[in-house]
C-alpha positions as a Markdown table, in Angstrom:
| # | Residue | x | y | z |
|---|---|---|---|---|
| 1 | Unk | -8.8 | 5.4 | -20.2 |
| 2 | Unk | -7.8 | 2.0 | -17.7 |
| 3 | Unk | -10.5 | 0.4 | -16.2 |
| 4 | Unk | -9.5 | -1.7 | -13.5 |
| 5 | Unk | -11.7 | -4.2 | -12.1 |
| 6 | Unk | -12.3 | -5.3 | -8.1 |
| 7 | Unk | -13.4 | -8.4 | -7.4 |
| 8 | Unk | -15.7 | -9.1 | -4.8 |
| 9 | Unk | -17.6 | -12.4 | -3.8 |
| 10 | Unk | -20.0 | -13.0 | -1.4 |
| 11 | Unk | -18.8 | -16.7 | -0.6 |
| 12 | Unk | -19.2 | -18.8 | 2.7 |
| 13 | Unk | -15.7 | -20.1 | 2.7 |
| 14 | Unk | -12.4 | -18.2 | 1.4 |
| 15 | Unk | -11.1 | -20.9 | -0.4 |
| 16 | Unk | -11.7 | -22.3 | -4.1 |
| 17 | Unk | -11.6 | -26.2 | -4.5 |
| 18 | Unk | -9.1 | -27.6 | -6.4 |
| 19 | Unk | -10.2 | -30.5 | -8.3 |
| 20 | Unk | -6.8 | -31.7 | -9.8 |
| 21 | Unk | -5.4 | -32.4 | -6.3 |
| 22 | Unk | -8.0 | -32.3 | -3.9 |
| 23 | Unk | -7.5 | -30.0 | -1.8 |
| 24 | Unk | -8.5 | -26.1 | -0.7 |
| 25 | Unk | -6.5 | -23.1 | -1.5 |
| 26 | Unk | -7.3 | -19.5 | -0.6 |
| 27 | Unk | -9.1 | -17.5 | -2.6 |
| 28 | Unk | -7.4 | -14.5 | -4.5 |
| 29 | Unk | -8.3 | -11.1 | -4.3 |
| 30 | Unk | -6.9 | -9.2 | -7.2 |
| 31 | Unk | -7.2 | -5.2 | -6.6 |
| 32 | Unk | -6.4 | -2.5 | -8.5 |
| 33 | Unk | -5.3 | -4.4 | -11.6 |
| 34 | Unk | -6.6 | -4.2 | -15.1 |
| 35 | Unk | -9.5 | -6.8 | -16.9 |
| 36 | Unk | -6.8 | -7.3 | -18.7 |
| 37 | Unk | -4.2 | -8.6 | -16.1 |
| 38 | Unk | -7.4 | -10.2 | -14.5 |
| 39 | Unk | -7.9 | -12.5 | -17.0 |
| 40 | Unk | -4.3 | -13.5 | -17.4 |
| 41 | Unk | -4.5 | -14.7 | -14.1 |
| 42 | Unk | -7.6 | -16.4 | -14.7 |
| 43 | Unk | -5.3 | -18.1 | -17.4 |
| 44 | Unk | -2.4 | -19.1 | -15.8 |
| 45 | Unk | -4.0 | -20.3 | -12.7 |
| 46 | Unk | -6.0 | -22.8 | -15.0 |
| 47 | Unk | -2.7 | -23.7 | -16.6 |
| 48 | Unk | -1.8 | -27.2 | -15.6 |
| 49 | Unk | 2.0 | -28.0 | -14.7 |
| 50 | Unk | 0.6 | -31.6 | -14.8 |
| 51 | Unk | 0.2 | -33.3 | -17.2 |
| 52 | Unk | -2.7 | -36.1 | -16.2 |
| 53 | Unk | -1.9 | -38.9 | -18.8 |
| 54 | Unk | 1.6 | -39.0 | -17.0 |
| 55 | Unk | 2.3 | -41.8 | -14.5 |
| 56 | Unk | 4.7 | -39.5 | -12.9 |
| 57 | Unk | 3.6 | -35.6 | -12.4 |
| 58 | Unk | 5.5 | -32.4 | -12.3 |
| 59 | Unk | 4.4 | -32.5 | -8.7 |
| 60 | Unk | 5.4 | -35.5 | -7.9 |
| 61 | Unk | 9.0 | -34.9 | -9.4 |
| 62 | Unk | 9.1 | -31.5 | -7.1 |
| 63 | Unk | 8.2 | -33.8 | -3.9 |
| 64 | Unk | 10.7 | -36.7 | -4.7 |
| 65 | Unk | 13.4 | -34.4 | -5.9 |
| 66 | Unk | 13.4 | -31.6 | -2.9 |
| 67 | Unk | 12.0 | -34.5 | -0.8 |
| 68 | Unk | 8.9 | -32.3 | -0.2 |
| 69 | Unk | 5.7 | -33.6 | 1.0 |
| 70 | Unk | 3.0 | -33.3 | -1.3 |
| 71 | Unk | 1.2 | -30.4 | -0.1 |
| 72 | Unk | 4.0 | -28.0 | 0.1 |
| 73 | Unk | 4.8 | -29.0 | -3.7 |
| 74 | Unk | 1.2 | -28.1 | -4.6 |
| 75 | Unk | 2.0 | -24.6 | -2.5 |
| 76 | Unk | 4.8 | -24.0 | -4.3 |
| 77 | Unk | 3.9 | -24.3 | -7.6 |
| 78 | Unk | 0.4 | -22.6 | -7.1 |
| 79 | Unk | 3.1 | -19.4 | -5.6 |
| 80 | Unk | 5.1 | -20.4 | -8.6 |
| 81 | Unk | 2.1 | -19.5 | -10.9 |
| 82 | Unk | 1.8 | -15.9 | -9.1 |
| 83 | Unk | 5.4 | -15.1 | -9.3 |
| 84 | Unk | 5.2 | -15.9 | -13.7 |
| 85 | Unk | 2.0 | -13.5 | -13.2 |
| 86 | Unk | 4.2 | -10.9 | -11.7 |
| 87 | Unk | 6.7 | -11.3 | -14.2 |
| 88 | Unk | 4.2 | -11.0 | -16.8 |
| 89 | Unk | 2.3 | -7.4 | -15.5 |
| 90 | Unk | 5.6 | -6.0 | -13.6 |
| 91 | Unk | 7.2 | -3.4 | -15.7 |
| 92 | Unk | 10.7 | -4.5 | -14.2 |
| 93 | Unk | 12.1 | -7.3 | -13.5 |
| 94 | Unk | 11.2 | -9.7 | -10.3 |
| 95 | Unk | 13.1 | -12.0 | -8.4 |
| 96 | Unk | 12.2 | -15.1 | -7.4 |
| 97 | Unk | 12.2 | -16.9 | -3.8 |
| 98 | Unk | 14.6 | -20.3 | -3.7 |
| 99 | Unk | 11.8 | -22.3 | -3.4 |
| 100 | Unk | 10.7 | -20.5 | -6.5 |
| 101 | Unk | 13.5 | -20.7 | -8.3 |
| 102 | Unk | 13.6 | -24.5 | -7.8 |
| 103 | Unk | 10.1 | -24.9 | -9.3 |
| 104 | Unk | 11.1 | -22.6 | -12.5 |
| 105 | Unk | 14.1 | -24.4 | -13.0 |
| 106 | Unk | 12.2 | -27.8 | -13.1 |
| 107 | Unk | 9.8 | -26.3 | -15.2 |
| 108 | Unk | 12.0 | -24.8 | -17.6 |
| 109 | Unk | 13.1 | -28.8 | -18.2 |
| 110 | Unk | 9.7 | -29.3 | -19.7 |
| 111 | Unk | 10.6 | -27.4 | -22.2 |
| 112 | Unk | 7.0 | -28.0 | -24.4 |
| 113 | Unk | 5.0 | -27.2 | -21.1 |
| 114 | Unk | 7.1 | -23.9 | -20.5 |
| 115 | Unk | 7.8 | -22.2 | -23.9 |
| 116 | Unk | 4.7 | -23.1 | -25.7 |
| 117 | Unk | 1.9 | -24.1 | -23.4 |
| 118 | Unk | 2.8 | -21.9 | -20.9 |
| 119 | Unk | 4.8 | -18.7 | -22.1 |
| 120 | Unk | 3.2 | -18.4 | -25.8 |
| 121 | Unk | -0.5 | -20.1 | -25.5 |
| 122 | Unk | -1.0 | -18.9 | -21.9 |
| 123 | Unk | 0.9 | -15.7 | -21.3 |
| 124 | Unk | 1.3 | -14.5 | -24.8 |
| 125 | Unk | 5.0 | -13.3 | -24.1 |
| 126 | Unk | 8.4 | -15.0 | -23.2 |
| 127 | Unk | 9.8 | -15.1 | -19.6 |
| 128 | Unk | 13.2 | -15.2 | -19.2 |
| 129 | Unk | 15.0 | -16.8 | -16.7 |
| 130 | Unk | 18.2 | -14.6 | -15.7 |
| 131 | Unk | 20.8 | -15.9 | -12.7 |
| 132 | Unk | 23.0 | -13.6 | -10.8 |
| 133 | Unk | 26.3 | -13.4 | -12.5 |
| 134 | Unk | 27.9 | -13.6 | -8.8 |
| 135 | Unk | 29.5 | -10.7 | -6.8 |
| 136 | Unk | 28.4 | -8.5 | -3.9 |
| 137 | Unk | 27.0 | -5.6 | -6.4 |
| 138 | Unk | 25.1 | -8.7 | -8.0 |
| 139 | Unk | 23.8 | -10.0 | -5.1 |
| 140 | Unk | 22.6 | -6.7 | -3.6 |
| 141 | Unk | 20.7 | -6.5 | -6.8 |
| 142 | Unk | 19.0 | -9.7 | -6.4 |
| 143 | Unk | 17.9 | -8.9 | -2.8 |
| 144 | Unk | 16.4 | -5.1 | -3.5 |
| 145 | Unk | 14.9 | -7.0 | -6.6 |
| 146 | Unk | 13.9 | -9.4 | -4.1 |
| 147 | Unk | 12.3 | -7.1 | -1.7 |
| 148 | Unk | 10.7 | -5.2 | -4.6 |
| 149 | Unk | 9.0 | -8.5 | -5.7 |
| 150 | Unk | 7.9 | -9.0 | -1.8 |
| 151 | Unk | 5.9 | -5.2 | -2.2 |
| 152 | Unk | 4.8 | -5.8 | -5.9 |
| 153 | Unk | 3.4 | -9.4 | -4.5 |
| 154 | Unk | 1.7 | -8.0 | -1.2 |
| 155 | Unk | 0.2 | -4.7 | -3.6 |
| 156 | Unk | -1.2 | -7.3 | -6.3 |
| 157 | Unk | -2.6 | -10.2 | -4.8 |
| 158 | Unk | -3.4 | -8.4 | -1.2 |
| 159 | Unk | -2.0 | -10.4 | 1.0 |
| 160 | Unk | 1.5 | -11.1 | 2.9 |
| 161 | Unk | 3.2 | -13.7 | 0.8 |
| 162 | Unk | 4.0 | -17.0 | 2.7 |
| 163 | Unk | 6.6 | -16.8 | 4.5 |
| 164 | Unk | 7.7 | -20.5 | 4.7 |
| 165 | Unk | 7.8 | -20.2 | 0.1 |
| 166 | Unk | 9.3 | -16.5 | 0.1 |
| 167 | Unk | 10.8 | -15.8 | 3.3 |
| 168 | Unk | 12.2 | -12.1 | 4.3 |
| 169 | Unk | 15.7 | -11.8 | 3.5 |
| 170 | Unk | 18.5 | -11.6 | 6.0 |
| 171 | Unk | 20.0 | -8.1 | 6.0 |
């Protein structure tokens, strides 16, 4: 028998502080998922992509490199977090947003952080990062994919995804 667990907290604001940056981010609402899955997320989302005794963060690289300002690069990598934890509970495969996709692919250059800290120690399974291999019938893959990680998203964490990080694709 599953149990799954609801979360529900009687709070005056609906947004958690995050100490590492300073700044507020909403609150998730996780339904209809497993303690399980619950506390995965409770892992990841403590799981640091920076690491604080460097003079240059992961963060910092995202806003320099996409020329991003700050708080979008904290957005993105916080979505980033949600789209591993998809990957992680989904029994297919997801696809990523660009903005996404460019926040894996610098993470998957900290090679420590992402195999080990994150996929083994964190996650407890390997995620695999798998480009199109080009061509119409590959690229209509990658948008139902798409639009099935859109769904999956809105069903898990019960809410729209931003559209400005994962934006509806053009049919």
């Amino acid at each position: 028998m599953r149990y799954f667990l609801r979360v529900f907290k009687c709070v005056s604001t609906p947004f958690d502080f995050n100490t590492q940056f300073g700044y507020f981010c909403p609150k998730v609402l996780l339904v209809n998922i497993s303690i399980e899955h619950q506390l995965l997320w409770t892992r990841l989302n403590n799981f640091e992509l920076d690491d604080r005794s460097s003079r240059f963060s992961f963060t910092h690289k995202l806003v320099q490199e996409q020329k991003w300002k700050l708080s979008f690069a904290i957005r993105a990598s916080h979505e980033y977090k949600r789209f591993i934890f998809l990957c992680s509970i989904a029994d297919k495969s997801m696809c990523p947003s660009m903005c996404i996709d460019t926040v894996w692919h610098l993470h998957l250059l900290y090679t420590h952080s992402y195999w080990i800290d994150m996929c083994q120690n964190t996650l407890g399974k390997m995620i695999h990062h798998n480009p199109s291999k080009g061509g119409n019938e590959e690229e209509q893959k990658h948008q139902n994919m798409y639009i099935e990680t859109l769904n999956f998203y809105q069903h898990v964490f019960n809410q729209t995804p931003p559209p400005d990080i994962w934006p509806m694709p053009s049919m």
